[in-house]
N, C-alpha and C positions, 0 to 999 in steps of 0.2 A: 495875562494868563494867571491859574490860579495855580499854586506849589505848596503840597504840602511834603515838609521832611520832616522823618524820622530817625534822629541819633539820639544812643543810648547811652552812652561813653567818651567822656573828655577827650578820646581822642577823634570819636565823631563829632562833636561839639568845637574841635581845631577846622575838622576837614569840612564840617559843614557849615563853618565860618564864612572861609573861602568860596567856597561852593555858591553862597548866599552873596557874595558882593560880584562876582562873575555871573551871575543870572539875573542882577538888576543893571548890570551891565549891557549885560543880551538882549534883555526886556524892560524897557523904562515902566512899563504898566505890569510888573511881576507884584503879585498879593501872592504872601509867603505867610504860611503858618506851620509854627515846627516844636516838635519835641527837642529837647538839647539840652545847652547850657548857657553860662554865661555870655562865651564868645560870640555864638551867634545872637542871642540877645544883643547886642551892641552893633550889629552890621543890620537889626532893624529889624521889621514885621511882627509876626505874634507868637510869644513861647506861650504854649500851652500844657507842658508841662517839664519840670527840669532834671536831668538826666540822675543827679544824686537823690532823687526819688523813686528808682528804676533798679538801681546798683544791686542784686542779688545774686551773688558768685557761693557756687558750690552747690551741691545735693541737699544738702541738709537745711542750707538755707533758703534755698529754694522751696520746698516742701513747706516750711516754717512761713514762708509766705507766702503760701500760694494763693491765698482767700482775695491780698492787695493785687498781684499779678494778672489772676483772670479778674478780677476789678477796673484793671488798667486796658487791658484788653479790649473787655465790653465798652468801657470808655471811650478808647483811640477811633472803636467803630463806629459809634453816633456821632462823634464828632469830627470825622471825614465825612460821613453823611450829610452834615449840617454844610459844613463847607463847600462840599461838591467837588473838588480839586480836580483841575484837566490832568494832572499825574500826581502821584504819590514818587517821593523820592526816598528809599531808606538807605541807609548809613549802615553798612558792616551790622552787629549787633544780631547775628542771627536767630537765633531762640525768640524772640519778641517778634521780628522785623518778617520771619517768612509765613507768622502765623496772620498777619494781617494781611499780608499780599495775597494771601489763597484766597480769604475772602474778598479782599476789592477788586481780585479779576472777575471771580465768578459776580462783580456786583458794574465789572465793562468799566472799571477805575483803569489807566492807561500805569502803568508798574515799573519805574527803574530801578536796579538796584546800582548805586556805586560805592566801589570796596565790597565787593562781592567776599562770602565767605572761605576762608580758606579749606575748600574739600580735597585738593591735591592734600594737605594733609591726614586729615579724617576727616569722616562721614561721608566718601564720594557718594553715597547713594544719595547725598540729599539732589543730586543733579537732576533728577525724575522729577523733583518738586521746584525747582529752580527753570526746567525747561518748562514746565506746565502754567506757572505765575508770573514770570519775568516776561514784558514786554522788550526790553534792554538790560543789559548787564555790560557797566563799566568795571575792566580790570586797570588793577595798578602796578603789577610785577608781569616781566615780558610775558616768561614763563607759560602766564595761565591763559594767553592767546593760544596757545598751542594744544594747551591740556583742553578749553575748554569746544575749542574750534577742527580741532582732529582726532583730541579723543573720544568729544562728546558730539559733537557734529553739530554744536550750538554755538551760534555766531556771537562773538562778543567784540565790543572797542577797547582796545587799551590807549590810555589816556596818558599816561607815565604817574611818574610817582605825587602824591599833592603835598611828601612832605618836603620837598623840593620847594617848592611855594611856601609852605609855612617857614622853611627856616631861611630863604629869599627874604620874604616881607616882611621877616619879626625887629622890632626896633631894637637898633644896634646898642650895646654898653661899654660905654667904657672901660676899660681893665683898671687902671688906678686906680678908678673911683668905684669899682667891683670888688678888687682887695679889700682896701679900705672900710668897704660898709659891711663886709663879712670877715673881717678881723686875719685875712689871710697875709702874709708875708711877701717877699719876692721870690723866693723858690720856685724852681717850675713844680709846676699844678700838675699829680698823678686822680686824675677824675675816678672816683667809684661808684658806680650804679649798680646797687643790689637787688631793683627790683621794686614793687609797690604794694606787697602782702606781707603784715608782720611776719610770718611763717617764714617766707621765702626769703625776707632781707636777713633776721636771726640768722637764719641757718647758712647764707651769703658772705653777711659780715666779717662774721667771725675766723673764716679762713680766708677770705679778700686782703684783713687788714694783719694777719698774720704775721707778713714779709714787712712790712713797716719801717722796721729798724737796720733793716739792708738798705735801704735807700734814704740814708739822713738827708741826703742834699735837694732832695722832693718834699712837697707836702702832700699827701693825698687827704681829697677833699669829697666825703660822702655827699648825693645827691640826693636829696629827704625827698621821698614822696609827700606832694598836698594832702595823700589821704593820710596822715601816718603823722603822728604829733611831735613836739620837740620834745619832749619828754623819754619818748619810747627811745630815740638815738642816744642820751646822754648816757647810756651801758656801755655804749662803742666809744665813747670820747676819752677815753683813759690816756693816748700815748697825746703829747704835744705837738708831736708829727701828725693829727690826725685833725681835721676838721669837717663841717661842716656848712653847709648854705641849703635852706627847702624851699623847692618849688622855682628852683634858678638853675635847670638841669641847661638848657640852652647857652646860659650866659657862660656855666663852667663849662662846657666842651669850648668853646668859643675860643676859650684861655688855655685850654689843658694840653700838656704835653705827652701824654697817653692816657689812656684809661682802662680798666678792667669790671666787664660789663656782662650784666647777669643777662640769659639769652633773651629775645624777645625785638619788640621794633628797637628798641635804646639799642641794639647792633647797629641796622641801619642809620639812624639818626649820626652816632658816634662817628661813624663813615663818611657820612655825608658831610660832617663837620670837618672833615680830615682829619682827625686823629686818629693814629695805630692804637688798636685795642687788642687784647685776649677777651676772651668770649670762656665765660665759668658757668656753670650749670652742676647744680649738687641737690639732687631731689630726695624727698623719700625713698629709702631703696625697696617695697614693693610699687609704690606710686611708679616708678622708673620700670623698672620691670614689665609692667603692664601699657605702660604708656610705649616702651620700647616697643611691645609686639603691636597694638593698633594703627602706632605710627610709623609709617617704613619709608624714608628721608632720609639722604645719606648726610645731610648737615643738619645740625641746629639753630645756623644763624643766618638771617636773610641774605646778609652779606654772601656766604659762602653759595646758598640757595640759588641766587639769581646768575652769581658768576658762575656757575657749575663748577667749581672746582675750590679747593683751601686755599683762598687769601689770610682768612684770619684763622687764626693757632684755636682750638674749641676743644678746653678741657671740660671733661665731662665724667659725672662719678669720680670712681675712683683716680683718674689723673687730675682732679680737682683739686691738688692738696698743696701744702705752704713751695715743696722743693719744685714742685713745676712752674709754679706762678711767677715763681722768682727768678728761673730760667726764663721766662717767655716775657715777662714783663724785661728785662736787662736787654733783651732782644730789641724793642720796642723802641731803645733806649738808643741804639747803635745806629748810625747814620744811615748806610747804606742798604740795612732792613728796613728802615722809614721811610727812604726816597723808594724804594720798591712799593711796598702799602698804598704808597701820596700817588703814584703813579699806577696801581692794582682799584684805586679808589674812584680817580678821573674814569677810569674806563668803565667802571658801575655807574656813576651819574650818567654816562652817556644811553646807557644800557637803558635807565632809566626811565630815557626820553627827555631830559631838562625838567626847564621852567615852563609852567602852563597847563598843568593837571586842571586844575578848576575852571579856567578858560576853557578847554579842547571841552570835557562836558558839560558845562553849561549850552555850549555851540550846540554842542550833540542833541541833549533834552531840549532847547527851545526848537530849532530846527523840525525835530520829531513829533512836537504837539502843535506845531502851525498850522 
């Protein structure tokens, strides 16, 4: 059979890695052509074009591009055409992903989306265009079984989560020879994830690494975004207590003894690894403002999200600051509130569904187009 995917973003480029060796699994005769990255470049078939040629976040740059965009667009169409694909498979990346599926339905292209967008957040209306284009829609948080199955009367599979699978299969490191090559000590490791937009880590950083010198007996170790150079961190490297590793966010959770984690999937992941985190979030305050009213979510953090209720502590604005952190990380720190968390944490993985996100839909898609 023939597959074509489209992911826009390295984190679609992780999931549709997996995706890609679970579907030549399914199908020894799978001819696979896909938008992505790297990763799926390595588990084989043909990139057709690479996801950091795609990368346009915000309004303004958007607009600024839009001549390359609808360039990319007209392109993605001819060359589905050429192809013929018995399905189209997209990858999250909404903005890009639902404009082409409107037209390969109306062109009888067979349409799955997996990692469906998140509309329980904002934009529910896009549901009207999601039930009209969507042949299948794979979810990965329980949750959107029920949002999308009783609130919207549209039947969808959940698959469980596939970073369960990426952080299962990813090749294990050492820790001495992890210290070692990233100049860290024996101290237990306070992990820092401030996020992957200069904007958002600046404004992160700088009251993350605050508390610093409250806790000598720690080293907290900044987690560099790949997109974000070594240069731009060397502002934050001023205390000796402070280090850093880019693009080794996995390896440090792996090692770390808490972490403090700006909101976003790096909650989930953080969780997954089992480490107790606080969960910071400190926006623009009208960006925050307006954002509060569109989006009406009683948590910020997937974590809290899925379990319905505060597992993890979620400073937010203004409780965002040096005397909280330092309260909540000391928490963190305490026995008894860790083995609650390690134990708040097992019952999310299970929630999750396990191991076998990219298996269960692969099963699904080959099944569906036999």
């Amino acid at each position: 059979m023939k597959y074509y995917i489209i992911a826009g973003e390295a984190s679609g480029d992780l999931h549709g890695s997996n995706l890609m060796r679970a579907l030549y699994q399914e199908d020894a005769n799978a001819d696979i052509r896909f938008w992505g990255g790297d990763l799926m470049q390595e588990v084989g078939g043909t990139l057709v074009k690479h996801y950091r040629d795609l990368a346009f976040m915000g309004f303004a740059e958007v607009v600024m591009n839009l001549k390359t965009i609808l360039n990319n667009i007209k392109f993605c169409k001819n060359d589905i055409e050429k192809f013929n694909p018995d399905v189209i498979i997209f990858i999250d990346y909404p903005g890009f992903n639902m404009r082409i599926a409107k037209w390969a339905k109306q062109k009888g292209i067979k349409t799955h989306y997996y990692i469906a967008p998140q509309i329980w957040a904002w934009k529910e209306n896009r549901i009207k265009a999601i039930k009209r284009d969507f042949d299948k829609l794979f979810v990965i948080l329980p949750f959107e079984k029920d949002f999308f199955e009783v609130k919207h009367k549209f039947p969808v599979d959940f698959v469980g989560h596939p970073l369960i699978d990426a952080i299962h299969n990813r090749k294990k490191t050492d820790e001495t020879q992890f210290r070692k090559e990233n100049n860290l000590d024996e101290k237990p490791i306070i992990a820092i994830l401030p996020g992957s937009r200069k904007q958002e880590i600046s404004k992160m950083l700088s009251v993350m690494l605050s508390i610093t010198n409250d806790f000598k007996d720690h080293q907290f170790v900044i987690a560099g975004a790949p997109s974000q150079e070594f240069e731009f961190y060397k502002q934050f490297l001023t205390n000796k207590n402070v280090k850093f590793v880019s693009n080794k966010t996995y390896d440090l959770l792996s090692f770390a003894t808490a972490a403090l984690v700006t909101s976003g999937t790096a909650t989930l992941e953080t969780a997954l690894f089992k480490v107790p985190e606080v969960v910071c979030y400190k926006g623009n305050w009208i960006s925050y403002q307006i954002a509060k009213r569109i989006i009406t979510l009683k948590y910020i953090s997937l974590v809290n999200l899925i379990m319905d209720k505060q597992v993890v502590t979620e400073l937010i604005q203004d409780d965002c600051n040096p005397k909280r952190i330092k309260e909540e990380l000391a928490k963190l720190l305490e026995i008894n509130h860790r083995n609650h968390l390690l134990a708040e944490y097992d019952i999310l993985e299970t929630k999750l569904g396990g191991i076998g996100a990219s298996q269960k839909t692969a099963q699904l898609i080959v099944k569906e187009i036999i």
